[in-house]
C-alpha positions, 0 to 999 in steps of 0.5 A, spaced: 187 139 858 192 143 862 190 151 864 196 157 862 196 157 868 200 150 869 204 150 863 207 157 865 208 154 872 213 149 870 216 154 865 218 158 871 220 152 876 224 148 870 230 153 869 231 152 877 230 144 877 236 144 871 240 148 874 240 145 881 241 138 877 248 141 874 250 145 880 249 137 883 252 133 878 258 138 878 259 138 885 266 133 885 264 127 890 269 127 897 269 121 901 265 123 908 268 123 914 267 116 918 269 113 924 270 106 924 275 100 925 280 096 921 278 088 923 285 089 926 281 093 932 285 100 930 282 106 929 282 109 922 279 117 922 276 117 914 278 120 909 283 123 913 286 115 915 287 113 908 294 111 908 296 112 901 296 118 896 292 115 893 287 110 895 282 104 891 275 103 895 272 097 895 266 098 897 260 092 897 254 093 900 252 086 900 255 081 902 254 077 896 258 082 892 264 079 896 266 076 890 265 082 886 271 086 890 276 078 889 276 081 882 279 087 883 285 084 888 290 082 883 290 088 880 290 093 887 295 089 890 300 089 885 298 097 885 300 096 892 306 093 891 310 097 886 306 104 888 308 106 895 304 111 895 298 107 893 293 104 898 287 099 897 282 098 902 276 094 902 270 097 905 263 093 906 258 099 907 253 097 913 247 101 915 249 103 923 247 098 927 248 097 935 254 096 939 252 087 938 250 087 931 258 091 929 261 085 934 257 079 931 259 083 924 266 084 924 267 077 928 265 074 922 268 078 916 274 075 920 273 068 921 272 070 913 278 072 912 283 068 915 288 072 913 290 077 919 294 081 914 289 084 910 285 085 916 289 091 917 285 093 909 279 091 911 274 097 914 267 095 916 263 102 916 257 103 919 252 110 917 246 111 913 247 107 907 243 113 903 246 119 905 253 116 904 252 113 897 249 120 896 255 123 897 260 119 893 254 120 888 253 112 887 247 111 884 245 105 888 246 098 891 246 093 885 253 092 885 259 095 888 262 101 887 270 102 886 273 110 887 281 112 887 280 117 893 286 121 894 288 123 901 283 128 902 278 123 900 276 127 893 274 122 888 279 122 882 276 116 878 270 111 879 268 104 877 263 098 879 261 091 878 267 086 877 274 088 874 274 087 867 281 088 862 279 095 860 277 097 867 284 094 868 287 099 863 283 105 865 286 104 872 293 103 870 293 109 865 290 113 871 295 119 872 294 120 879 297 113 879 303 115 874 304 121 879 304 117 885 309 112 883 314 117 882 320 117 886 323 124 889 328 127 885 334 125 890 337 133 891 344 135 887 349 137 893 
């Protein structure tokens, strides 16, 4: 049997739990700053380095979660193609390692990928794997994690797991990529 004493122990302490679980839950998710390198070899600063106005991440933290991120590529290279302001990437997220271990991984992601045209996309990052998913609020490995990220790395959409029709829809009717494919007005002299 639980005294008064406990019961008016958790009336104080539960206002403060809940209000630290909205302050957190509101809180808009951004990219953390990381440093790594394209399997093309270039440097890429993130989020600054993103390219786009807006950008698709493609993050797996598995390497069998490889064919989950295939799913997405029809649709993120067609978005590519027709937005010049939209970019795609694709980013396995591995727990920081040794200078050795990144070598022998990035080696092999290129030997997968055969194509030295997407190596430019594809960016291996290397950080504590917790403290990065926490930050973009993805709630766990289980499968991958899909964010339109503008250029400051702000977090304008999210999705996980394979590409579906409606997550297809959801992405195209998206008003970022609306905006973002807009041309400038040409200036009337």
């Amino acid at each position: 049997m639980r005294s008064a004493a406990q019961y008016a122990l958790c009336l104080t302490l539960l206002p403060g739990c809940v209000a630290a679980q909205t302050d957190r839950a509101a809180k808009p998710a951004v990219f953390p700053d990381v440093v790594s390198y394209s399997l093309d070899k270039a440097r890429v600063d993130l989020p600054s380095g993103f390219e786009g106005k807006v950008n698709l991440l493609l993050l797996s933290f598995e390497p069998e979660q490889q064919k989950d991120i295939e799913t997405w590529y029809p649709a993120a290279q067609a978005l590519q193609h027709t937005n010049f302001a939209f970019r795609w990437y694709r980013l396995p997220v591995e727990a920081r390692e040794n200078f050795i271990f990144r070598w022998w991984d990035n080696s092999s992601l290129r030997s997968d990928e055969t194509d030295p045209e997407m190596w430019h996309w594809i960016v291996p990052i290397y950080v504590n794997k917790d403290d990065f998913r926490r930050s973009l609020q993805i709630p766990n490995e289980h499968e991958i994690a899909v964010l339109l990220v503008d250029k400051e790395g702000h977090v304008l959409w999210r999705s996980s797991g394979v590409m579906t029709p409606q997550k297809r829809a959801a992405l195209d009717a998206l008003p970022e990529l609306q905006l973002a494919a807009q041309k400038p007005a040409s200036a009337s002299h």
